[in-house]
C-alpha positions, -999 to +999 in steps of 0.1 A: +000+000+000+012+038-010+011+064+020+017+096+013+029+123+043+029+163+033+052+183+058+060+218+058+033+238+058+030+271+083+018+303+085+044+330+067+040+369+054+030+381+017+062+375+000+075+353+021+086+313+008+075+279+021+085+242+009+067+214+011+079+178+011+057+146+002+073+116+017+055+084-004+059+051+010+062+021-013+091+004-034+081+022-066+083+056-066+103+060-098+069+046-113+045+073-101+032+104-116+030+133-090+009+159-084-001+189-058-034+200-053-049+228-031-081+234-014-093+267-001-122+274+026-155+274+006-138+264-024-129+234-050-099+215-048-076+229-077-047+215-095-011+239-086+015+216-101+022+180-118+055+159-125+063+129-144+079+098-128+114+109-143+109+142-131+118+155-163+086+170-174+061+195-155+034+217-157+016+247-133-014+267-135-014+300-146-018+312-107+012+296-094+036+297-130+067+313-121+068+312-081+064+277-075+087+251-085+082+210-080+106+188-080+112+148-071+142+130-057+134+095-064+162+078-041+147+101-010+111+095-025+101+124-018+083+153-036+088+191-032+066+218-040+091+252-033+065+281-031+077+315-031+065+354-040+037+336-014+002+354-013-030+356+009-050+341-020-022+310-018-038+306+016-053+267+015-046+231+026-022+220+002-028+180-011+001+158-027-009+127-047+003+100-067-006+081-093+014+047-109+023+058-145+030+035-176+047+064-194+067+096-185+035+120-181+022+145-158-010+142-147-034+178-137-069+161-128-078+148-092-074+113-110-048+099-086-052+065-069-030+081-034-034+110-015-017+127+013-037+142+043-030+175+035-007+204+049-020+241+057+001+269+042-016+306+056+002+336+040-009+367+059-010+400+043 
């Protein structure tokens, strides 16, 4: 069974820069898609960032394009999601997930089989 463990969210000022880290359990790592999802009070669970299983393809949305960064370190298995140029509107509980991949794809809809419990980033104005 895949278990996945988001850590360091926190509370941090407008500007400010946070990373979080998906620990995934499991022997195959190097096999799963990646993605992070967030989810605001009141509000739909969105897609912020994908990456293949080699790590060597990604894709954002428009809101996050150019402030966040994911990465993947495959021996560690762990995922990152580096956040910076942070902004109240970035304020949400922030949702890894993974998904076994046959080919070297990123995946941006809630399709994926794991998730993580979640992490709260608040960015106060």
């Amino acid at each position: 069974q895949v278990q996945l463990a988001e850590s360091g969210g926190g509370l941090v000022q407008a500007g400010g820069s946070l990373r979080l880290s998906c620990a995934v359990s499991g022997r195959t790592f190097s096999s799963y898609a990646v993605g992070w999802f967030r989810q605001a009070p009141g509000k739909a669970r969105e897609f912020v960032a994908a990456i293949s299983r080699s790590g060597g393809r990604t894709h954002y949305s428009d809101s996050v394009k150019g402030r966040f960064t994911i990465s993947r370190d495959n021996a560690k298995k762990t995922a990152y999601l580096q956040m910076n140029s942070l902004k109240p509107e970035d304020t949400a509980v922030y949702y890894c997930a993974a998904d076994a991949a046959t080919m070297d794809i990123v995946i941006v809809t809630p399709i994926y089989d794991y998730w993580g419990q979640g992490a709260q980033v608040s960015v106060s104005s």
